[in-house]
C-alpha positions as CSV (number, residue, x, y, z in Angstrom):
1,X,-45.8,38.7,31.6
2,X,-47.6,42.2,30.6
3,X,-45.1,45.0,29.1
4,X,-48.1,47.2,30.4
5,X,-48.2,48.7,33.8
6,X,-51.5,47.3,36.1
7,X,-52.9,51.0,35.2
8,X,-52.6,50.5,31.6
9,X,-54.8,47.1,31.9
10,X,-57.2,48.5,33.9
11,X,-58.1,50.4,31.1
12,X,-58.2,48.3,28.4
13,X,-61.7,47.4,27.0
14,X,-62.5,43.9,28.2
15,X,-62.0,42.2,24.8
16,X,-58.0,43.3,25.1
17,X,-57.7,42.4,28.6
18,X,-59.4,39.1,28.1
19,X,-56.9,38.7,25.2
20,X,-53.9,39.6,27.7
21,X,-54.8,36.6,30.0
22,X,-55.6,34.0,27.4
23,X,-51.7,34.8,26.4
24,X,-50.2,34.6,29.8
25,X,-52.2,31.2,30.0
26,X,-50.8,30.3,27.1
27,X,-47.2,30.9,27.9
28,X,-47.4,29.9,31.4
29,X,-49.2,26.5,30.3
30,X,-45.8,26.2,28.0
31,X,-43.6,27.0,29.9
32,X,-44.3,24.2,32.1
33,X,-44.3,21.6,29.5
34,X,-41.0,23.6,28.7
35,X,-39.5,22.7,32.4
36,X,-41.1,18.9,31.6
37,X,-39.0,17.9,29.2
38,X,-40.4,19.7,26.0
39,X,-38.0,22.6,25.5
40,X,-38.2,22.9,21.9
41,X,-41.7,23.3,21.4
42,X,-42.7,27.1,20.8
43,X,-46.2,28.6,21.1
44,X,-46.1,28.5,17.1
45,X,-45.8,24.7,17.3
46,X,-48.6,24.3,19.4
47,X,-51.9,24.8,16.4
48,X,-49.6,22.3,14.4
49,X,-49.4,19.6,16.7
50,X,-52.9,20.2,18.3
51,X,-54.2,19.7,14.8
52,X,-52.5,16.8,13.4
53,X,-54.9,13.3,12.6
54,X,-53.9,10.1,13.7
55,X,-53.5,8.8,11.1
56,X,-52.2,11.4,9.6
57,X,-52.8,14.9,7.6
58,X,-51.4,16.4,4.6
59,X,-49.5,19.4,5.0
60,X,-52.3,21.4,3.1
61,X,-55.1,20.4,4.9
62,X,-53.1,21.1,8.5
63,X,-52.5,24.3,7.5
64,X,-56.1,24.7,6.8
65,X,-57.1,23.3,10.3
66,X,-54.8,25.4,12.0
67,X,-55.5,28.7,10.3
68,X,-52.0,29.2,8.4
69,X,-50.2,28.9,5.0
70,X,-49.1,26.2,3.8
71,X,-45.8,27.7,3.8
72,X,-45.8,28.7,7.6
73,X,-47.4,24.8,8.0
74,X,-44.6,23.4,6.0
75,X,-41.5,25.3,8.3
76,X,-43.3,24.3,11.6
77,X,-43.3,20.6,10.4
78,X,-39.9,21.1,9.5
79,X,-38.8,22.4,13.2
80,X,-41.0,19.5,14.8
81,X,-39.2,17.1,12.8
82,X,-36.0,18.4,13.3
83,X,-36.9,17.9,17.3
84,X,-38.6,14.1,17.0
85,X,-42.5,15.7,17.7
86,X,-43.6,14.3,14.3
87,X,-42.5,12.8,10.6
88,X,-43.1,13.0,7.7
89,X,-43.3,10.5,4.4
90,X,-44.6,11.0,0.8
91,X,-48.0,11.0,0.4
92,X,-48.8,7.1,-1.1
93,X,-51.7,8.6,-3.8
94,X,-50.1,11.6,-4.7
95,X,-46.4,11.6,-4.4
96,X,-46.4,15.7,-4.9
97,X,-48.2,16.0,-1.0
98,X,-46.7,15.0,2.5
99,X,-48.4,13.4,5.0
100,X,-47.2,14.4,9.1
101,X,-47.9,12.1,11.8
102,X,-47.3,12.3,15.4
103,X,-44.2,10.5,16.9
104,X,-44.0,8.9,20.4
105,X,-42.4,11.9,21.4
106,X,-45.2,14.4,19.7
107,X,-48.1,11.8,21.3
108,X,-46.3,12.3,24.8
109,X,-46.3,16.4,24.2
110,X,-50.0,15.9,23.8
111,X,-50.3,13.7,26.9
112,X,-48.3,15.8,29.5
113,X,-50.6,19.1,28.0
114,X,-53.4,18.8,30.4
115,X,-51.5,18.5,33.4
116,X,-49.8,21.5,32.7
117,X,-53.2,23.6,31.9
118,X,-54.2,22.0,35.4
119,X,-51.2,23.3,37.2
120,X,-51.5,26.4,35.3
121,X,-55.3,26.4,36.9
122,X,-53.8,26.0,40.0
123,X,-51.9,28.7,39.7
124,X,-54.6,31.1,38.7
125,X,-56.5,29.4,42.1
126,X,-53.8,30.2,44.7
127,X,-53.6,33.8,42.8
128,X,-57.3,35.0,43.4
129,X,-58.5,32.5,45.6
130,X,-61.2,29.1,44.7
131,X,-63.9,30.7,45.3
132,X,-63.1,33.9,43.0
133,X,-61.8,31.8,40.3
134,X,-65.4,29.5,40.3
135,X,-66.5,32.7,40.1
136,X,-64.5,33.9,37.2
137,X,-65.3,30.7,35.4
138,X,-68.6,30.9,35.6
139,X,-68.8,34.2,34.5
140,X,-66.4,33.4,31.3
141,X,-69.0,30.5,30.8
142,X,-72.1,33.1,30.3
143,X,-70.0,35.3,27.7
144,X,-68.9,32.4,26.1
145,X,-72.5,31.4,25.8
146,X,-74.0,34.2,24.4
């Protein structure tokens, strides 16, 4: 998953490394819900659809939540669309904004996430062992803390 060689991660401050395995999380965690049945989501989907109301949100308020321009917000929504993950319909009190809602589909994305983090946990377990990954955990826990 790492274009750098085991050497080259060893010496990486911890901040980078810690960076390095939050990303291979990420893309192992997708590329299960991938294999699942989601094989148009991309990593770049994922703050838009993690973000979106209930209800509802406007375009400029998801971007907002999810850290991006309303621009980059708008084209995500596009591609979700475009794969059934969410709509989109004029916003009733001001018909200049959109409003994007999950679909089934998008609601089912959402649903069949934590099982994929879990098997991705599992993964990490058989890798380094229960004990060493409670240990990790718990370690992660008192940075996180601080």
């Amino acid at each position: 998953m790492s274009d750098l060689t085991p050497d080259e991660l060893r010496a990486l401050p911890l901040g980078r490394l810690l960076l390095h395995a939050h990303r291979r999380a990420q893309a192992a965690s997708l590329a299960k819900l991938q294999a699942g049945g989601h094989g148009e989501i991309r990593l770049g989907h994922v703050p838009v659809i993690t973000n979106l109301d209930p209800a509802g949100i406007r375009i400029t308020d998801l971007a907002a939540k999810a850290g991006m321009t309303r621009q980059m917000a708008g084209r995500l929504v596009k591609e979700l669309e475009a794969s059934g993950y969410v709509s989109s319909r004029p916003d009733p009190n001001d018909q200049r904004a959109v409003i994007v809602a999950l679909t089934d589909r998008g609601t089912a994305f959402l649903a069949d996430a934590p099982a994929a983090m879990a098997a991705v946990d599992g993964d990490f377990a058989a890798l380094l062992g229960a004990d060493e990954l409670a240990r990790l955990r718990e370690s992660l826990l008192r940075i996180s803390a601080t």
